[in-house]
TORKOL-4160 file (C-alpha; in steps of 0.2 Angstrom, whole numbers, padded with zeros to 4 digits, m for minus):
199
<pt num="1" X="m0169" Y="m0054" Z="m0033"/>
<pt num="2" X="m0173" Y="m0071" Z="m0038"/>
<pt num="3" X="m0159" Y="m0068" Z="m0051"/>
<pt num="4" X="m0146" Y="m0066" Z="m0040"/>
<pt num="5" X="m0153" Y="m0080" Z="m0028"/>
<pt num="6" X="m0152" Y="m0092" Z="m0043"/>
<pt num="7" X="m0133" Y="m0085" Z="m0048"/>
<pt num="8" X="m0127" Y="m0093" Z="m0029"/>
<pt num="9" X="m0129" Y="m0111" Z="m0036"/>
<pt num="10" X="m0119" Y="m0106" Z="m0053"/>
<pt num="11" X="m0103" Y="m0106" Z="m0040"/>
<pt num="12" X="m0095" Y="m0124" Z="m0040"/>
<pt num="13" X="m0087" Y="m0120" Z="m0022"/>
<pt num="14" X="m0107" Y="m0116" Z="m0016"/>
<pt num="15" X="m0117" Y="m0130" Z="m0025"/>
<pt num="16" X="m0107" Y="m0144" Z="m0028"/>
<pt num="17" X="m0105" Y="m0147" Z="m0007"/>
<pt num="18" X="m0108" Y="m0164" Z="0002"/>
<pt num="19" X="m0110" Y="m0164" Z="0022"/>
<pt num="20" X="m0101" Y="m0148" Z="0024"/>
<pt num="21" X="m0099" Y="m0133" Z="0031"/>
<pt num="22" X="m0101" Y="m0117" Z="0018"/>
<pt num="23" X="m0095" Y="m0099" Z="0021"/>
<pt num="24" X="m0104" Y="m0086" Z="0015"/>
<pt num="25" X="m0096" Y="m0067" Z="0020"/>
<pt num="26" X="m0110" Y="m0051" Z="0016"/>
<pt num="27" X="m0101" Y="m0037" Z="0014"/>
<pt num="28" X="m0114" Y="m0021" Z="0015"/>
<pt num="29" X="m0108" Y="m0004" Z="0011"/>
<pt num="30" X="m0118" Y="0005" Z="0022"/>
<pt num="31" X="m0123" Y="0005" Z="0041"/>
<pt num="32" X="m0136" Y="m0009" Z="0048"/>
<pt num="33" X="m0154" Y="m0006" Z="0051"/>
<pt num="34" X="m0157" Y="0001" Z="0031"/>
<pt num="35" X="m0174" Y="m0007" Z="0026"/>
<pt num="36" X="m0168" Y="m0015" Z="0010"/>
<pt num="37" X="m0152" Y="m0023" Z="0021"/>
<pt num="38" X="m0165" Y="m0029" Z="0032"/>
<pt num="39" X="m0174" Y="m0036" Z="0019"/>
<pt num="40" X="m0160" Y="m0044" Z="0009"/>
<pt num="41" X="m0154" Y="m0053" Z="0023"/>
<pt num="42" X="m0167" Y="m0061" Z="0029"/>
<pt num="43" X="m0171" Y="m0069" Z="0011"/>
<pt num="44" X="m0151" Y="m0072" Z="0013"/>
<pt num="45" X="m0153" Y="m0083" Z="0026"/>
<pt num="46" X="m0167" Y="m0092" Z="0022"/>
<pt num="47" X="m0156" Y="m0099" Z="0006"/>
<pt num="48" X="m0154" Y="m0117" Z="0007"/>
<pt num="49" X="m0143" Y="m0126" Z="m0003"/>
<pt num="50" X="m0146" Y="m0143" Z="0000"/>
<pt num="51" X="m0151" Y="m0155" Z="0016"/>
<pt num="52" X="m0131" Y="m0159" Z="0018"/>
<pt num="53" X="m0123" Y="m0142" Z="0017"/>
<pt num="54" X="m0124" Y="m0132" Z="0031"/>
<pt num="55" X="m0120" Y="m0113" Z="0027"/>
<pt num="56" X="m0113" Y="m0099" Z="0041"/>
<pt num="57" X="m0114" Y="m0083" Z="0036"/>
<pt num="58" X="m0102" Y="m0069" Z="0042"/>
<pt num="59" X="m0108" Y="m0052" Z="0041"/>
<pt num="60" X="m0099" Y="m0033" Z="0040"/>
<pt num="61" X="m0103" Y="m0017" Z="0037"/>
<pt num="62" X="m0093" Y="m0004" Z="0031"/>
<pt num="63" X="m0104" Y="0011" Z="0034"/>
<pt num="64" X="m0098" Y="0021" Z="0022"/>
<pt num="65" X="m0111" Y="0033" Z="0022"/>
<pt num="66" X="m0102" Y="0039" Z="0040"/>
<pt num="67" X="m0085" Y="0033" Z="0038"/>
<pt num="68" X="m0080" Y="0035" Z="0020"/>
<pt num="69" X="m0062" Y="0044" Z="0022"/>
<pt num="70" X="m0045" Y="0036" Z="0016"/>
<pt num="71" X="m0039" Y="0031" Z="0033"/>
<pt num="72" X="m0056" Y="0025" Z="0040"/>
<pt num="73" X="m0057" Y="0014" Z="0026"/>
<pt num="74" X="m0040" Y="0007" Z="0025"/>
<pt num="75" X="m0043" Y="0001" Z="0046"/>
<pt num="76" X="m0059" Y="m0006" Z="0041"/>
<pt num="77" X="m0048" Y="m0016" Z="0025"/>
<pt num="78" X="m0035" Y="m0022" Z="0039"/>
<pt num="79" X="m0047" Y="m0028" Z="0050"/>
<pt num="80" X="m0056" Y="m0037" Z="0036"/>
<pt num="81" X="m0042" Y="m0045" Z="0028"/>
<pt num="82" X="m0034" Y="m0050" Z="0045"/>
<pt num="83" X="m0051" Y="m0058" Z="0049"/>
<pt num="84" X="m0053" Y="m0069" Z="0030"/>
<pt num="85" X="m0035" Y="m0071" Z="0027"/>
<pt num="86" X="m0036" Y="m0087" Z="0033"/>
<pt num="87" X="m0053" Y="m0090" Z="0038"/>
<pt num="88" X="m0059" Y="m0089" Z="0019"/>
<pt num="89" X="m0076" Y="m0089" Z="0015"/>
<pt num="90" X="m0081" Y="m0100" Z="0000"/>
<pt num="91" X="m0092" Y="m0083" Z="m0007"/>
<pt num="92" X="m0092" Y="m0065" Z="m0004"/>
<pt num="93" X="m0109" Y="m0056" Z="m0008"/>
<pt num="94" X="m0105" Y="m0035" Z="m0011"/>
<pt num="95" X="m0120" Y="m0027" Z="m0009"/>
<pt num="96" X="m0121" Y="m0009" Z="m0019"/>
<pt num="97" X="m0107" Y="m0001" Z="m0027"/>
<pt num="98" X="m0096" Y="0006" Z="m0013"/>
<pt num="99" X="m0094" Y="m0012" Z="m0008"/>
<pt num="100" X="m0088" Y="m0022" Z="m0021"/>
<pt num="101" X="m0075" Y="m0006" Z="m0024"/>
<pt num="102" X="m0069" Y="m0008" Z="m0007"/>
<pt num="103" X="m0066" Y="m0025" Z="m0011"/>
<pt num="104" X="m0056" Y="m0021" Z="m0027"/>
<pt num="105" X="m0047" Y="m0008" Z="m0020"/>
<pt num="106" X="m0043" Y="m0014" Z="m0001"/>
<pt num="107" X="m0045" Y="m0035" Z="m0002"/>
<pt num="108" X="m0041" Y="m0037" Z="m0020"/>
<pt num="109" X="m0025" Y="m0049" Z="m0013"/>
<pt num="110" X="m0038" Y="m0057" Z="0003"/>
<pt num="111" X="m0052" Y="m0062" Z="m0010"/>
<pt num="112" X="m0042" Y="m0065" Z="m0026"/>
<pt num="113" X="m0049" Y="m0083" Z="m0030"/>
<pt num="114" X="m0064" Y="m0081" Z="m0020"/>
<pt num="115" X="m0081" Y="m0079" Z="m0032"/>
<pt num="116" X="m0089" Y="m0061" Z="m0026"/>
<pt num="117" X="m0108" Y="m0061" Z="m0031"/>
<pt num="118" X="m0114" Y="m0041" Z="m0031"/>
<pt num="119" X="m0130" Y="m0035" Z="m0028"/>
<pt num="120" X="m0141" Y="m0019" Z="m0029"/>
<pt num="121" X="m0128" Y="m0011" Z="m0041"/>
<pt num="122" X="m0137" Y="0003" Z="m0052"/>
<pt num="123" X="m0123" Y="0003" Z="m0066"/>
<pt num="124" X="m0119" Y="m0009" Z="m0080"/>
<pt num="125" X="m0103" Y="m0018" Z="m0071"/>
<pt num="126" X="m0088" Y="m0019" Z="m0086"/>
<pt num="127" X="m0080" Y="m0036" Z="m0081"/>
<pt num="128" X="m0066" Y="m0034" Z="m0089"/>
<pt num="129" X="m0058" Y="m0021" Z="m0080"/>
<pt num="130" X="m0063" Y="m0032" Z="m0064"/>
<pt num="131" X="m0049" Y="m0038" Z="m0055"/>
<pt num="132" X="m0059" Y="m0051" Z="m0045"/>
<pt num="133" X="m0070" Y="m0065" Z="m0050"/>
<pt num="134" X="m0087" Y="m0057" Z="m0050"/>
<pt num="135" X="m0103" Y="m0057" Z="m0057"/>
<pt num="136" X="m0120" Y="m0053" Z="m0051"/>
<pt num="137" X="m0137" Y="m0044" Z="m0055"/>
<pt num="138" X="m0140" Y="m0024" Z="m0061"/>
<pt num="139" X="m0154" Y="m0013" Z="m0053"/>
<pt num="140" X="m0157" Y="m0004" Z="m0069"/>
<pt num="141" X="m0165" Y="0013" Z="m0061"/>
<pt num="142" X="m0177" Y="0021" Z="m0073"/>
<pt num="143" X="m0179" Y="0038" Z="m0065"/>
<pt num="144" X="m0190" Y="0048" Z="m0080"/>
<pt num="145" X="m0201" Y="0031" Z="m0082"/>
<pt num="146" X="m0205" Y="0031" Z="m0063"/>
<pt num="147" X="m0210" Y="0051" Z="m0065"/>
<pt num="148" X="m0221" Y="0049" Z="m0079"/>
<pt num="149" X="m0230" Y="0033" Z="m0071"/>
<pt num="150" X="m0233" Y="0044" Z="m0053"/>
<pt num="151" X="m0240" Y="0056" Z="m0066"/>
<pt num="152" X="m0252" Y="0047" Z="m0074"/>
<pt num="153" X="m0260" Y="0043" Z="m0057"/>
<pt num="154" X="m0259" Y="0060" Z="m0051"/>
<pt num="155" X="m0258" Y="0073" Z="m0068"/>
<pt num="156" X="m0262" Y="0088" Z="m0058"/>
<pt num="157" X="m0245" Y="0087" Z="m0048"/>
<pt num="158" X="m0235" Y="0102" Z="m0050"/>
<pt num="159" X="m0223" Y="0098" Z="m0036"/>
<pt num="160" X="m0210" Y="0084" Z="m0036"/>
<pt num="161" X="m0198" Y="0082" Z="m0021"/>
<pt num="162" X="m0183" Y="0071" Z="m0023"/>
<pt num="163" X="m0175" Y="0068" Z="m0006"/>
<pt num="164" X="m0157" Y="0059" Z="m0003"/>
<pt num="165" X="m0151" Y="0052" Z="0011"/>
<pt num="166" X="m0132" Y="0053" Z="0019"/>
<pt num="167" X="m0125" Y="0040" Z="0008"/>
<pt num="168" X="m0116" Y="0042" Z="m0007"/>
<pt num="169" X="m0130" Y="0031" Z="m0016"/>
<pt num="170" X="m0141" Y="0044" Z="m0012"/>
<pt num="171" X="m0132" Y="0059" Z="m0018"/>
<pt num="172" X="m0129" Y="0051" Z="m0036"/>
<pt num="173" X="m0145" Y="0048" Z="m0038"/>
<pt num="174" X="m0150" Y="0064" Z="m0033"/>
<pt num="175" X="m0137" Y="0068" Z="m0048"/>
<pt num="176" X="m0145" Y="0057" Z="m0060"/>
<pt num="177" X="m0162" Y="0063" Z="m0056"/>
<pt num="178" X="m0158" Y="0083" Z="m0057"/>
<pt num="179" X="m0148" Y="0076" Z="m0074"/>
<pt num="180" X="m0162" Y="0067" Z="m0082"/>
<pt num="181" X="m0177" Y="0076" Z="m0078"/>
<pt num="182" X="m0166" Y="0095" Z="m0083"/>
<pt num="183" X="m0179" Y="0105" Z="m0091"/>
<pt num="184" X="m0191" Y="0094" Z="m0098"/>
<pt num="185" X="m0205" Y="0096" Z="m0086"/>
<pt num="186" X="m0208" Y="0116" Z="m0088"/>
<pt num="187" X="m0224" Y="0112" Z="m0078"/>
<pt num="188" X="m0217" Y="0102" Z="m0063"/>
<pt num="189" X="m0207" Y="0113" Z="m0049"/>
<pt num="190" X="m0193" Y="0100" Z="m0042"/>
<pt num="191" X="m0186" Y="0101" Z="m0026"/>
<pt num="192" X="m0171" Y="0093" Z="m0020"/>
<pt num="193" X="m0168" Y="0090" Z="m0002"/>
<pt num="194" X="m0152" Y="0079" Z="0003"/>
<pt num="195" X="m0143" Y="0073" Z="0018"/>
<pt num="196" X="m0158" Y="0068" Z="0027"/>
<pt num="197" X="m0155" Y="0052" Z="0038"/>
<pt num="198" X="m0166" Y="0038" Z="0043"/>
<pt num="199" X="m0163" Y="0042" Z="0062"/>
């Protein structure tokens, strides 16, 4: 996290500022209240540039975990791009996948020369076929290292429960997990249990 903390002051618009006002937009892909969210945008906001920049911070969720259908998405772009179309902020922060795709796809035009910094992404971003100026920091998820660590501790284990919530996040990783762990653990029983939410 420290990474993509440092990454903010690599942006000229963001560091280089002198008794001003910066605008910082977080766009999260999923609905508020999420833990790691919570998190994130507290140590967000606790970001200070220097003592004569002051930074205001818009903030909007696309909760794509509830609202993920074509026309759902397309009134949350119009809303989002008639809100920053003129009121531009200096950075856009996408946090996870589903995010910095809505901005590609719906407010490629909106946030053409704005820098977008990504976060929490668990795949190896190709920046050439970006169509933004992006960058960020990878969550690398090692699934089979974190399984052999919990066995370690506990090596009488013969149950392993992987549980997914409603998002799409959770549902590939379920993917990954039933993918890479296949049949290499003839001793372990997995059981998969999705679409539990945190309400």
């Amino acid at each position: 996290m420290l990474n993509l903390f440092f990454l903010l002051f690599l942006f000229p618009s963001i560091s280089h500022a002198s008794s001003t006002i910066k605008k910082i937009l977080i766009l999260y892909s999923f609905q508020p209240r999420m833990p790691a969210y919570e998190l994130l945008d507290k140590n967000f906001r606790d970001i200070h540039l220097n003592k004569d920049t002051r930074v205001k911070y818009f903030t909007e969720y696309l909760e794509q975990s509830r609202f993920r259908d074509e026309k759902s998405l397309k009134k949350q772009a119009d809303l989002i791009n008639h809100k920053y179309r003129i009121n531009k902020p200096d950075i856009v922060i996408a946090v996870m996948s589903p995010a910095l795709d809505f901005i590609q796809k719906y407010c490629n035009d909106t946030f053409f020369k704005t820098p977008v910094l990504y976060a929490l992404i668990d795949e190896k971003i190709d920046h050439k076929k970006l169509q933004i100026k992006a960058t960020g920091v990878n969550l690398h998820i090692d699934l089979v290292k974190t399984l052999n660590t919990a066995l370690s501790v506990q090596p009488e284990t013969r149950d392993v429960y992987v549980i997914a919530g409603t998002s799409i996040l959770g549902s590939s990783w379920q993917a990954q997990a039933k993918e890479e762990f296949g049949q290499s653990y003839s001793q372990l029983n997995f059981h998969y249990l999705s679409n539990l939410s945190w309400e």
